[in-house]
C-alpha positions in Angstrom: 80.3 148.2 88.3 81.0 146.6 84.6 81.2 149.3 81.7 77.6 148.9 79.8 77.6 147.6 76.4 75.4 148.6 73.6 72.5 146.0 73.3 73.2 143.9 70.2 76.0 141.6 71.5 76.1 138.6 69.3 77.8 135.4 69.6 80.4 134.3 66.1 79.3 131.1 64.5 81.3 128.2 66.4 82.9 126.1 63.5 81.4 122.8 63.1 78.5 124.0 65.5 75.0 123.8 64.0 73.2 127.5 64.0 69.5 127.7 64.1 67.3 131.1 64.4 63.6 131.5 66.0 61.8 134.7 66.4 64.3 136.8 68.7 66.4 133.4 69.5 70.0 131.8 68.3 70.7 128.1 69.5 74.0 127.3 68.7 74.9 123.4 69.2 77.4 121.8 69.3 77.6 117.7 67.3 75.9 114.9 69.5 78.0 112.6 70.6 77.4 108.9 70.8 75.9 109.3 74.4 74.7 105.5 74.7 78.4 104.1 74.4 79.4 107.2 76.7 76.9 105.8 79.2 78.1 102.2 78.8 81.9 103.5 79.2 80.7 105.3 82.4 79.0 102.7 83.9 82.1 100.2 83.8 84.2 102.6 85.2 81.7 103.7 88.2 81.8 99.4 88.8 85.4 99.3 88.6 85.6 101.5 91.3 85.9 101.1 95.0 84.0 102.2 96.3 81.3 102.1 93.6 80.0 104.7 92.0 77.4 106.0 89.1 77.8 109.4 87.3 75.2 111.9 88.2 75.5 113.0 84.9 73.1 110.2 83.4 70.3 110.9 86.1 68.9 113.4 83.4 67.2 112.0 80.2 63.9 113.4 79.5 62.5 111.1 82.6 64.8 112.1 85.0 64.3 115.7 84.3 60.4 114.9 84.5 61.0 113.3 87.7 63.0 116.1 89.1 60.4 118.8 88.6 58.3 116.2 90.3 60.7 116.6 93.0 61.1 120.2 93.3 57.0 120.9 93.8 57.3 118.4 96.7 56.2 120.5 100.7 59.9 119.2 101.8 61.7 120.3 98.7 62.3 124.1 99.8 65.3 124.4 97.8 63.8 125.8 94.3 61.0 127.7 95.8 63.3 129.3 98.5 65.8 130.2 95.8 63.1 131.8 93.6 61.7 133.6 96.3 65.6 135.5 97.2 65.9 136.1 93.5 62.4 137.7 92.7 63.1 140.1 96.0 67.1 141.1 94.8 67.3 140.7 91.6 67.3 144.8 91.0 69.5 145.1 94.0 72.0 142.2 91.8 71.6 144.4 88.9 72.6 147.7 90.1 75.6 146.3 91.5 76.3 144.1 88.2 75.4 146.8 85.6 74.5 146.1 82.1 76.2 143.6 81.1 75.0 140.0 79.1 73.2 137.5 81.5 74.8 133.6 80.7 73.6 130.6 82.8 75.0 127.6 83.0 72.6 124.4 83.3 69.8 127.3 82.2 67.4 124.3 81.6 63.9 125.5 81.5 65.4 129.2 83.3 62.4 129.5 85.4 64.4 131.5 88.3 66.2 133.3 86.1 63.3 134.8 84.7 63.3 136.9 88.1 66.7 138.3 87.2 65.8 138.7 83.3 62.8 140.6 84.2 65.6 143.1 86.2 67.3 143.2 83.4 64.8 143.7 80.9 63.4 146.9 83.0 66.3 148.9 82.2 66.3 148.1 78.1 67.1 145.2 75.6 69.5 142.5 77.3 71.6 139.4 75.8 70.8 136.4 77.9 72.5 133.3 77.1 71.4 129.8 78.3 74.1 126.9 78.7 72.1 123.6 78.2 73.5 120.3 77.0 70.1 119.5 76.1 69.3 121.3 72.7 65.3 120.5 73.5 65.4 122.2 76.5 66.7 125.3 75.3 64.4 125.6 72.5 61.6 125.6 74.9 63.2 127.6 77.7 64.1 130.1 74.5 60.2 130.1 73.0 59.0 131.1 76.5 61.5 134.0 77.1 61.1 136.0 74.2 57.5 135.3 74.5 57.4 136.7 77.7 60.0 139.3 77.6 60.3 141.0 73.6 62.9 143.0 74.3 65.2 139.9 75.3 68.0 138.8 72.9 68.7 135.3 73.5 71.7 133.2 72.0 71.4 129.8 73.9 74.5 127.1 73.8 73.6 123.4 73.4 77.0 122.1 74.8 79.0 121.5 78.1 79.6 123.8 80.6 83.5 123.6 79.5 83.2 123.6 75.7 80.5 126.8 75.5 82.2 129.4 78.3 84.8 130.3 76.3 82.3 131.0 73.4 79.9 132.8 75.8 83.3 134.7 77.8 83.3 136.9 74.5 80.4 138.5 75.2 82.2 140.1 78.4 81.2 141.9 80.2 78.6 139.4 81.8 77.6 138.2 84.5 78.0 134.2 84.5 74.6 132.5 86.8 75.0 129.4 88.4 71.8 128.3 90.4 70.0 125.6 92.1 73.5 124.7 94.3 74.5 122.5 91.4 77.5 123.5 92.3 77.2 120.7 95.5 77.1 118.1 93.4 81.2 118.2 93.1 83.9 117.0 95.1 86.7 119.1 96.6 89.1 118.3 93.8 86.1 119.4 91.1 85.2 121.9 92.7 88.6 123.4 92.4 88.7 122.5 88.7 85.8 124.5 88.2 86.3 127.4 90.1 90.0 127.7 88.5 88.2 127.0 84.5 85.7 130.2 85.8 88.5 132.2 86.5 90.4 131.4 83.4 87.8 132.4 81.1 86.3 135.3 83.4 87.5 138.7 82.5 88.6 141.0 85.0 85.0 143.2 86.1 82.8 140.2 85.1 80.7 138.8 87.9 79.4 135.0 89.1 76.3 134.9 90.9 75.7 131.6 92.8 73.1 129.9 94.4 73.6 127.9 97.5 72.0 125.6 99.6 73.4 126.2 103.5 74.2 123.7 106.1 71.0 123.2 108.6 68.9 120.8 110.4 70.2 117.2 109.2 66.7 116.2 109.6 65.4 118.8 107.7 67.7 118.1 104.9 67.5 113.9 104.5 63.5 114.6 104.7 64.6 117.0 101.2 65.5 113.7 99.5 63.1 111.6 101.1 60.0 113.0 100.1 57.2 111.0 101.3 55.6 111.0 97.8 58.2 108.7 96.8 59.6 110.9 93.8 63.3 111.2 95.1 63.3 107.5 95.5 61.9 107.1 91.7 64.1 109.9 90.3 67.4 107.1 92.0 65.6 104.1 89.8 64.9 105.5 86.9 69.0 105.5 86.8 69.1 101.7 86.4 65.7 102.0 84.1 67.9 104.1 81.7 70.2 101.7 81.6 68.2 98.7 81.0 66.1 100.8 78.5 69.6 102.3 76.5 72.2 99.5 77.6 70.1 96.6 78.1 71.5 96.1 81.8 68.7 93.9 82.6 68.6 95.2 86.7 65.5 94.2 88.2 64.1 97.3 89.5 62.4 95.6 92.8 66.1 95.0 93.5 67.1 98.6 94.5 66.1 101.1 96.9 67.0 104.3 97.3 68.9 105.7 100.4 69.9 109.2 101.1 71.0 110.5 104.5 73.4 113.9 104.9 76.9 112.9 106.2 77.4 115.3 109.0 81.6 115.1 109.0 81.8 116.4 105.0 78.6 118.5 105.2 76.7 116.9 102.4 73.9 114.7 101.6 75.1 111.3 99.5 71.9 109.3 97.9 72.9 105.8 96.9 71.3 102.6 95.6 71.2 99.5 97.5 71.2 96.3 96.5 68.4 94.5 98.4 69.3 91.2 96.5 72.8 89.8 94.5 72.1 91.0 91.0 74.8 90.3 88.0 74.3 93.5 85.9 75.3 93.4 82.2 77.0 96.0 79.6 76.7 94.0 76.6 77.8 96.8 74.7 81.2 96.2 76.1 80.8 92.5 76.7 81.2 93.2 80.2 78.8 91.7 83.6 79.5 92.8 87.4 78.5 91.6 90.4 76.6 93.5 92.7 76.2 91.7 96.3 73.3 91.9 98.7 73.2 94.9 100.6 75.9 96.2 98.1 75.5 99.8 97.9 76.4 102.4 94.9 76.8 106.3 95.6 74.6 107.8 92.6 74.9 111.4 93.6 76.0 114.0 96.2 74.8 117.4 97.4 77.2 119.4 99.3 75.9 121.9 101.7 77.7 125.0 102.5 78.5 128.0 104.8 78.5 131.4 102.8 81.7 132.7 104.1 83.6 129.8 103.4 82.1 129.8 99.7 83.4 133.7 99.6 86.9 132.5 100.9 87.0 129.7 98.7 86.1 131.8 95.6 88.8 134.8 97.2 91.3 132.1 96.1 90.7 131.8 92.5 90.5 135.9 92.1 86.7 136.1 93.0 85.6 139.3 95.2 82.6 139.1 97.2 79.7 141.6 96.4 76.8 140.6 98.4 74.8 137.4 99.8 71.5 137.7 99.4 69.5 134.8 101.5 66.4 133.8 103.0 64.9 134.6 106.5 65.0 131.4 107.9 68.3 130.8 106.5 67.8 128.0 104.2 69.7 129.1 101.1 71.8 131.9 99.6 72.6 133.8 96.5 75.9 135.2 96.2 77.5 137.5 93.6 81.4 137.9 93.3 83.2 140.3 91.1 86.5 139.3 88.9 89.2 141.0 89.9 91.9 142.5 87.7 94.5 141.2 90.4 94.4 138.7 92.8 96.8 138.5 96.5 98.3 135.4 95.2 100.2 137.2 92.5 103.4 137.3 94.6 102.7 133.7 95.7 102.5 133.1 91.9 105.6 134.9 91.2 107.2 132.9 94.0 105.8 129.5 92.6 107.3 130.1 89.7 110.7 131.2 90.9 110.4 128.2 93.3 110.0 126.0 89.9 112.9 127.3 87.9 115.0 126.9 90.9 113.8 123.1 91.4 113.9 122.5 87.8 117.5 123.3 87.6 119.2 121.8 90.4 118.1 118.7 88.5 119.8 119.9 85.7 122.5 120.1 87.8 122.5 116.6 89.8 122.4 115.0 86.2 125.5 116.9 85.1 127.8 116.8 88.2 128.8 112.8 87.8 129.8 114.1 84.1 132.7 116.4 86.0 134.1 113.6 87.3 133.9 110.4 85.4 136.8 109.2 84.0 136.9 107.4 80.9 136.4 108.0 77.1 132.6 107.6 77.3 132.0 110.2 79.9 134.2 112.6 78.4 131.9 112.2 75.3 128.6 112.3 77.0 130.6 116.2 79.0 131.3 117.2 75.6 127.5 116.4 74.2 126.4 117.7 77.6 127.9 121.1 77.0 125.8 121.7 73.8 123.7 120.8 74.9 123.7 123.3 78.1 124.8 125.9 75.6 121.7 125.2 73.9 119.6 125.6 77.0 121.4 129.4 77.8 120.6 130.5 74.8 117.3 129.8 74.8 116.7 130.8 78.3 118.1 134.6 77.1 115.5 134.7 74.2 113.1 133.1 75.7 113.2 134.8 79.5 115.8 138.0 79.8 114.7 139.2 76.4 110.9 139.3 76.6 111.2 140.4 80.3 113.7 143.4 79.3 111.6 144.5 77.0 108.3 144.7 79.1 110.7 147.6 81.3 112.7 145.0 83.7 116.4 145.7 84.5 117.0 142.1 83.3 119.4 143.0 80.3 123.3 142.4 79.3 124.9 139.5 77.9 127.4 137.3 78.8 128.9 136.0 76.0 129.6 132.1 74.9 130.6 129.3 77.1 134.3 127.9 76.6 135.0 125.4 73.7 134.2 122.2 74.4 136.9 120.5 72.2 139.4 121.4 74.4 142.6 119.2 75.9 139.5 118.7 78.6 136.1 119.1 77.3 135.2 118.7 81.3 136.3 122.6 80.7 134.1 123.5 78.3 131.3 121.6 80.5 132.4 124.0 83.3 132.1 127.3 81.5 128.6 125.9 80.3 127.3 125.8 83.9 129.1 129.3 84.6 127.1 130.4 81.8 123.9 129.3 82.8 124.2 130.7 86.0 125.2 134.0 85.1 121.9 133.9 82.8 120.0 132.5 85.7 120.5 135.3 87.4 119.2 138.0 85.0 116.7 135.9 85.2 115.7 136.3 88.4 116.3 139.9 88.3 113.6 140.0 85.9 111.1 138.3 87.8 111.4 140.3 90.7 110.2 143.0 88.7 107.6 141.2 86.1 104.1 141.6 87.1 102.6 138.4 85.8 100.3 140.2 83.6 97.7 138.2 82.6 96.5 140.7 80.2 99.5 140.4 78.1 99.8 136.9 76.8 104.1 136.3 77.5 103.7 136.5 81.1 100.5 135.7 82.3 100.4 133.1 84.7 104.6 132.9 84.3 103.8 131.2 80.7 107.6 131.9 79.5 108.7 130.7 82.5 106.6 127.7 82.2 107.5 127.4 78.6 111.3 127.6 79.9 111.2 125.1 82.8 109.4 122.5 80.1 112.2 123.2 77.5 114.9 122.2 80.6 112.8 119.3 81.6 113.2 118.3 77.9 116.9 119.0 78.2 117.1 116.9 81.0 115.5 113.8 79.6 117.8 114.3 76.9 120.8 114.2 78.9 119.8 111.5 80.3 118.8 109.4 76.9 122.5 110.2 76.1 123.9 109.1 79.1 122.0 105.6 79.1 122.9 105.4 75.4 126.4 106.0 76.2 126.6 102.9 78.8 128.1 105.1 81.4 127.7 103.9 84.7 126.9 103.3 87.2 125.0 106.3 87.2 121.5 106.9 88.3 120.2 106.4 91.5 116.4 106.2 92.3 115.4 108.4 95.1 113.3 107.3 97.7 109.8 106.4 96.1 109.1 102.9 96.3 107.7 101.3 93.1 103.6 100.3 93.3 102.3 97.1 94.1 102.9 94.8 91.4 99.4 94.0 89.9 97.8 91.4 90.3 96.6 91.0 86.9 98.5 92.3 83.6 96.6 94.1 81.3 99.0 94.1 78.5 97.2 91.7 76.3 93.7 93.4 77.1 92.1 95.4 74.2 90.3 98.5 75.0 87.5 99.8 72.1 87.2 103.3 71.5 84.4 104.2 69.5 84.0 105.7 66.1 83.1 109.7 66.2 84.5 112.9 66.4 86.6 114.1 69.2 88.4 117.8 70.1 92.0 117.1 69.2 95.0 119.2 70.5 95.3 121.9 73.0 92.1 124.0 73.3 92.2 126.7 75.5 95.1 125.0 78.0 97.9 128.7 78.0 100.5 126.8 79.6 100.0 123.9 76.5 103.1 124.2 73.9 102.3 125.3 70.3 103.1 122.4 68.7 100.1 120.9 70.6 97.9 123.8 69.1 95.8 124.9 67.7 92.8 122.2 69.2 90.4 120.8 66.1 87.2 119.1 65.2 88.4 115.0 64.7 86.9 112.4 63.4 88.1 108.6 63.3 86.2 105.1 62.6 85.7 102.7 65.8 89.3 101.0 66.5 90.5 98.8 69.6 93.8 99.5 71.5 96.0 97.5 73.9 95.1 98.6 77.4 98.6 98.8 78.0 101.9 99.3 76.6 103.7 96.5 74.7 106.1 94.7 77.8 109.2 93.0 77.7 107.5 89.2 77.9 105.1 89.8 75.1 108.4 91.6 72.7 110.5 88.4 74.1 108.0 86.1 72.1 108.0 88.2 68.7 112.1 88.0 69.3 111.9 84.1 69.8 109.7 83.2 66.6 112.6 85.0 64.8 111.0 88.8 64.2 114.1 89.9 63.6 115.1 87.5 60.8 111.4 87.9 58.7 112.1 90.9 56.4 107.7 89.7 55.4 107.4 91.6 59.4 109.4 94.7 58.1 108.7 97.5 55.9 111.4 97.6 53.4 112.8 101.0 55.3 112.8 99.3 58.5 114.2 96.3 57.2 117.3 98.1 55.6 117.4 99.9 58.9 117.7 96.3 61.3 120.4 94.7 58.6 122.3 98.6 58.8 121.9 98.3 62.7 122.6 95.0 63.1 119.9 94.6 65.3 119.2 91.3 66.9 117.1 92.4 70.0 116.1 96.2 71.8 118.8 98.0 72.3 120.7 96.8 75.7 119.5 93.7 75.6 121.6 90.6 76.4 121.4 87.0 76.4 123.7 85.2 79.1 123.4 81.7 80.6 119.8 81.2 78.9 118.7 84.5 81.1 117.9 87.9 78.9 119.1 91.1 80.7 119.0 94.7 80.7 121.2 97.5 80.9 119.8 100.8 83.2 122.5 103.1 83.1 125.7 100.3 83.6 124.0 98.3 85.7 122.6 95.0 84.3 119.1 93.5 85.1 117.2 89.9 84.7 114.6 91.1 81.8 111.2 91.8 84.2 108.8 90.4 81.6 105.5 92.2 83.0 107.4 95.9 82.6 107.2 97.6 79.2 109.5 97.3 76.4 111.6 100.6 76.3 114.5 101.5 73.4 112.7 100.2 70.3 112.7 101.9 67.2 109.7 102.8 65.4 110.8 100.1 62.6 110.7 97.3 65.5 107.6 98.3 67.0 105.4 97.8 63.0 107.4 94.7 62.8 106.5 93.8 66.0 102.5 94.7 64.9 102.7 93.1 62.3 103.9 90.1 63.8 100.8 91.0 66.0 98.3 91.3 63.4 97.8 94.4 64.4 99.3 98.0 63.5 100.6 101.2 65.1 97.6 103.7 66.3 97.7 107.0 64.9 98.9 110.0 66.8 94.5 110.9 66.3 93.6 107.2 67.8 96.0 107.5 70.8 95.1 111.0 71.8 90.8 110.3 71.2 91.8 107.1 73.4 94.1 109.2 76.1 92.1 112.6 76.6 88.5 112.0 75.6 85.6 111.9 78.4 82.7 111.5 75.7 80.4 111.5 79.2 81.3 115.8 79.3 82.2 116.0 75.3 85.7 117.2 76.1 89.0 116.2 76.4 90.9 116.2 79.3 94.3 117.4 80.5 95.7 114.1 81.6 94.1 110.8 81.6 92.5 110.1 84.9 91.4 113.9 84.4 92.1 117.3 85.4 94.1 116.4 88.8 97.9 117.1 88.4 99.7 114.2 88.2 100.6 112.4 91.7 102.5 109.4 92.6 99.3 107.2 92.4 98.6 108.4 88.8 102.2 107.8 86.5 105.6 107.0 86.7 106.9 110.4 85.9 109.6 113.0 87.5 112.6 110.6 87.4 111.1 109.3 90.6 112.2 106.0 89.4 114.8 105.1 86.8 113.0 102.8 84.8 109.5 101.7 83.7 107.0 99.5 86.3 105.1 96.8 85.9 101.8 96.9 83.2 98.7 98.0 85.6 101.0 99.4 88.4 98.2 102.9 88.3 95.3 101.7 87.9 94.1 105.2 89.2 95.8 106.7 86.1 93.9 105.0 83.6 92.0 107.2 81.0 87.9 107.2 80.5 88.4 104.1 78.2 90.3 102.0 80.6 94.0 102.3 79.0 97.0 102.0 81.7 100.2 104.1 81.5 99.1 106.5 79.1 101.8 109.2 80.4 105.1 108.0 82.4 106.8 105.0 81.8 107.4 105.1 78.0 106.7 107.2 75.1 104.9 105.4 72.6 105.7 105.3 68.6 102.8 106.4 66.4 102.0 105.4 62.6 101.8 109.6 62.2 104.6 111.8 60.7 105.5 114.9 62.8 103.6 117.8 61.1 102.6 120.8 62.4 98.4 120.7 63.5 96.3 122.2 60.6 96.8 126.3 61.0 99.7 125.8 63.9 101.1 129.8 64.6 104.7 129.8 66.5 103.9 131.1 69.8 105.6 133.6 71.1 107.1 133.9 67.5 109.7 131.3 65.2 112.7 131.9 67.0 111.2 130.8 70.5 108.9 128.2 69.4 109.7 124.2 70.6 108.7 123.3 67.8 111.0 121.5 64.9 108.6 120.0 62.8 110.1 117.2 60.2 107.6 114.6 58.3 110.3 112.3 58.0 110.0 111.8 61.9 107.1 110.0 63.6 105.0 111.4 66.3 105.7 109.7 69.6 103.3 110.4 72.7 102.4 110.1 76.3 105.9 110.8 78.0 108.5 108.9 80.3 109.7 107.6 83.5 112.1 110.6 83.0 109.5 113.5 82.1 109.0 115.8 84.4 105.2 115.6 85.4 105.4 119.5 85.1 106.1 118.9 81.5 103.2 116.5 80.2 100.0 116.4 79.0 97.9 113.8 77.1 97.8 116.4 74.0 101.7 116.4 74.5 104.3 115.1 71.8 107.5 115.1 70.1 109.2 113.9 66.9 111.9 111.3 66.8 113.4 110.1 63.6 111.8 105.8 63.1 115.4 104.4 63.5 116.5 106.1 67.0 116.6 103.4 69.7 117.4 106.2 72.0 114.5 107.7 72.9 113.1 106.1 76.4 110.4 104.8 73.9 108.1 101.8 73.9 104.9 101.2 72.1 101.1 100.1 72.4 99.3 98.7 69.1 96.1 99.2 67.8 93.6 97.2 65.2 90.3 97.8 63.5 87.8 95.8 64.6 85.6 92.9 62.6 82.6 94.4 61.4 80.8 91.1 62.3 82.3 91.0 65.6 80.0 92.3 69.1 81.5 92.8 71.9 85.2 93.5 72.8 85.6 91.8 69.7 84.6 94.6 66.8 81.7 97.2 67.0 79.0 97.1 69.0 76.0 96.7 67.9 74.5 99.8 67.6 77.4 102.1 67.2 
């Protein structure tokens, strides 16, 4: 059981959160985002898809929440009444086991079942409730009622997503975090995860979840749930496309859809889509944007999984969740659970395993890179060994303060030193190379001495979750890229082999010259409450920027080729006067390793030389080159703000995300990363990867020059202290963002960046530009209307 708390918990003001007080109520909301242009975004996504799809999300406005208390008073809608019914006869039995801790609910809305447990609550003394509601109406209602009804309740409600408002409400800990209805059906597998794994990040060890669920049963049972005779299920699906013709002006004749819902038996879950019952051409003219939807076409609008309560209490196992008890019904129809946070969970030593499995991964490719070096004859490659042992020196070095040194001092046996690697300037700097990689493994195995006995904490911030060694492995992916930018720069070759991976499908289509609006508004920029982020991506703030439109992909070699041909490179009226004392200093005529022969353009990829691919993008440009090539454009370079609002935002949840296409790591369907390849593919080759506003190649492939210096975020703290920190801040440099084809994917993230002085071609750096739009202009053109 939890430790009690005195009553009289209180919730800190969020900044830039609106704080308003009623008798024994605090609502705390967060800043309304543009929803409508959210909803429009949505919708062209959901119709993008294949199969199609609608977000759930939107089925709420204040008709749809009408509708579904219509729905839940219906004889074949047992779900709410059955769930009430377990709660009112264990809610005392929950809160002896829970203790007295502070009650928080996400999707509280009105928090008619949760009166049940409140009323437990409230028997024993004052309690702290606090609803999670995006709707700020809602909880002021819900709020009025509850400390009418119950004086001695405290409430302090959050107006905000379920993912910007726990971390506020984990303060309070600790609680016991309410999750009811089985809203918890309406994700996927992959979501699912996502949430359970966000609960367990902000849950502190003793906390508990309690969780309604509705169990598998009767198929017939269940599709007569969403099918009430009354017709309110099927009204609740159309007043969907009724919002958007009311908010979006879709124009979708509402005779033309019918609802159907039936449970799919082989994924346990009930899916409820519209069907088309004639063709129907459905308009987003807030994008400028129409789709066709066929005759018996059919959209999934929503799904309700069903579940079995001891694979829920599995499920949750994995994610450090211990079962308590399962409280259900007599006929079986639904369950409340309660779990417990543990303080440890049984995959810390498959943890400590992962991350030994990841340092050992990561530096074998350190290795591969560095072997050719031992052998290659030749001036150039005895360069590149010499650069290569500083920079391997570099990498031991940091691997002693930033591993051996943090895990000797938290009691491990990892201690001792090894002393410096051989000079590199040598009669054979292949020497000095040699003792380099001596050295590292000698530190390597300290190392791993060290993690054998590290625990992992995650009450202590250096080694929770392996952060250092996460930190570490991200430095050597760095390192590695490095290398590798020096190795291509230095023309030694042949050198780099693909692996196995096959490029995607060339597109059909290119989206390079495409423009993608993002809307005016604030946004939550940086690393918010991501541990294994890098602290020159922190701390996370309150943004806000004007409306501005952005190429849906990166700048490629075809469209560069005809800036080059109308003579970019000769019009200093393209350049800024640094970059244009920078192109006559560099003598540059084209990217670097370009060449013209026999009325063909080519490229050099580590020796080898390729026919120019027009539809990849353009890769060693300066930052000078890229303006001039924006301003040849008529456009400019986005901000390091515009790029990451356009990368990370999903203004349909009001946060960012931690890559584009979401929260999924990255896979082979989502970005060229990992060295899989040894160059950049095709404009549109992921079209999975894209981000909520529809930009391609956002990470992988190239990084991508900014107009923004390289300063440290507003109130940015070293982390773990200066002498560990990545970051080497310099305003001369400019920001550059999104990552490579040689980036490890381990290593990326869309708040992700690094600093690269405006003249170095050597970076594996490209560009995508940006423009403000006419203030006349509708459409794709400028602003919507309306925005």
């Amino acid at each position: 059981m939890a430790s009690p708390r005195p009553d009289g918990a209180r919730l800190e003001p969020v900044p830039g959160w609106t704080r308003r007080q009623g008798p024994g109520y605090v609502i705390h909301q967060e800043p309304a985002a543009d929803r409508r242009l959210a909803f429009a975004e949505s919708v062209a996504r959901g119709l993008e898809d294949h199969p199609r799809w609608l977000s759930c999300t939107f089925l709420y406005d204040a008709e749809g929440s009408a509708l579904f208390e219509g729905i839940t008073q219906q004889p074949e809608y047992y779900q709410t009444r059955t769930e009430s019914a377990i709660l009112e006869r264990h809610a005392g039995a929950i809160r002896e086991a829970a203790g007295d801790v502070t009650v928080v609910e996400l999707g509280s809305g009105s928090s008619t079942k949760t009166r049940h447990i409140l009323g437990a609550w409230a028997r024993r003394g004052p309690v702290t409730y606090v609803p999670i509601d995006v709707s700020g109406e809602a909880l002021e209602t819900a709020c009025q009622e509850l400390t009418r009804r119950f004086p001695e309740l405290r409430v302090e409600g959050l107006a905000s997503t379920y993912e910007r408002a726990l971390p506020v409400a984990a303060t309070l800990s600790p609680l016991m975090l309410v999750f009811l209805g089985s809203t918890i059906g309406n994700f996927n597998h992959a979501e699912l995860d996502g949430f359970l794994d966000m609960l367990a990040g902000h849950l502190s060890p003793g906390d508990h979840f309690l969780l309604g669920i509705d169990l598998v049963k009767d198929p017939a049972r269940l599709e007569r749930a969403y099918n009430d005779a009354a017709g309110w299920t099927a009204r609740f699906t159309l007043n969907l496309f009724a919002r958007m013709n009311r908010e979006l002006g879709c124009r979708v004749p509402l005779d033309a859809v019918e609802h159907v819902a039936y449970y799919n038996t082989r994924l346990e879950r009930i899916e409820i889509y519209a069907r088309f019952r004639r063709e129907v051409n459905l308009a987003l003219p807030l994008l400028g944007r129409s789709f066709r939807l066929a005759a018996g076409e059919m959209i999934l609008t929503e799904i309700s999984r069903k579940f079995r309560a001891g694979n829920v209490a599995a499920n949750l196992n994995r994610f450090g969740f211990s079962w308590v008890r399962t409280d259900s019904d007599p006929d079986g129809l639904f369950a409340v659970q309660l779990f417990r946070r543990r303080q440890e969970t049984p995959y810390a030593d498959e943890r400590r395993r992962q991350v030994e499995a990841r340092l050992r991964r990561t530096r074998a490719r350190t290795l591969e890179i560095v072997a050719p070096l031992l052998d290659a004859g030749g001036d150039p490659a005895g360069r590149l060994a010499a650069e290569a042992t500083s920079l391997l020196e570099r990498l031991a070095r940091r691997e002693e303060e930033w591993l051996v040194e943090p895990l000797a001092a938290a009691g491990t046996s990892a201690t001792g030193s090894t002393g410096e690697a051989g000079d590199p300037r040598g009669d054979d700097r292949r020497d000095g190379l040699r003792a380099a990689l001596e050295r590292l493994g000698e530190v390597r195995h300290r190392t791993r001495r060290g993690l054998d006995q590290a625990l992992l904490d995650p009450s202590q911030p250096l080694t929770a979750g392996g952060l250092l060694h996460h930190m570490a492995c991200e430095a050597e992916g760095a390192l590695q890229e490095e290398l590798l930018e020096r190795i291509q720069a230095g023309g030694v070759g042949p050198y780099l082999e693909a692996d196995d991976h096959s490029p995607p499908p060339r597109p059909e289509r290119d989206p390079s010259a495409d423009e993608m609006l993002i809307p005016g508004g604030p946004f939550i920029m940086g690393a918010e409450a991501d541990g294994l982020a890098q602290d020159r991506e922190k701390p996370a703030r309150r943004v806000e920027i004007p409306s501005f439109l952005l190429d849906a992909a990166p700048v490629t070699n075809g469209r560069f080729l005809a800036f080059l041909e109308d003579d970019g490179y000769a019009r200093s009226d393209l350049w800024s006067p640094e970059g244009w004392a920078w192109r006559e200093a560099a003598a540059a005529g084209a990217p670097a390793r370009w060449r013209r022969e026999d009325g063909l353009w080519l490229i050099c990829h580590f020796g080898r030389w390729r026919v120019l691919d027009p539809n990849r993008p353009v890769v060693h440009v300066s930052a000078h080159e890229a303006e001039a090539f924006a301003r040849w454009a008529g456009r400019r370079l986005p901000t390091e703000e515009e790029w990451e609002k356009a990368a990370a935002w999903d203004p349909e949840r009001v946060r960012s995300r931690r890559y584009p296409w979401g929260d999924a790591s990255p896979s082979h369907d989502h970005a060229n990363l990992d060295q899989r390849l040894d160059q950049p593919v095709a404009a549109g080759s992921y079209p999975r990867g894209r981000s909520f506003y529809g930009c391609h190649q956002m990470l992988g492939d190239v990084w991508e020059w900014t107009a923004s210096p390289y300063r440290p975020y507003p109130g940015h703290v070293p982390f773990p202290d200066a002498r560990r920190s990545p970051a080497a801040f310099d305003p001369t440099m400019r920001v550059l963002r999104g990552g490579s084809w040689a980036t490890p994917a381990a290593a990326i993230r869309a708040t992700s960046r690094r600093g690269a002085s405006p003249g170095d071609r050597r970076p594996f750096a490209g560009f995508r530009c940006a423009r403000d739009p006419s203030p006349t202009a509708g459409g794709q053109g400028g602003v919507p209307n309306g925005i």
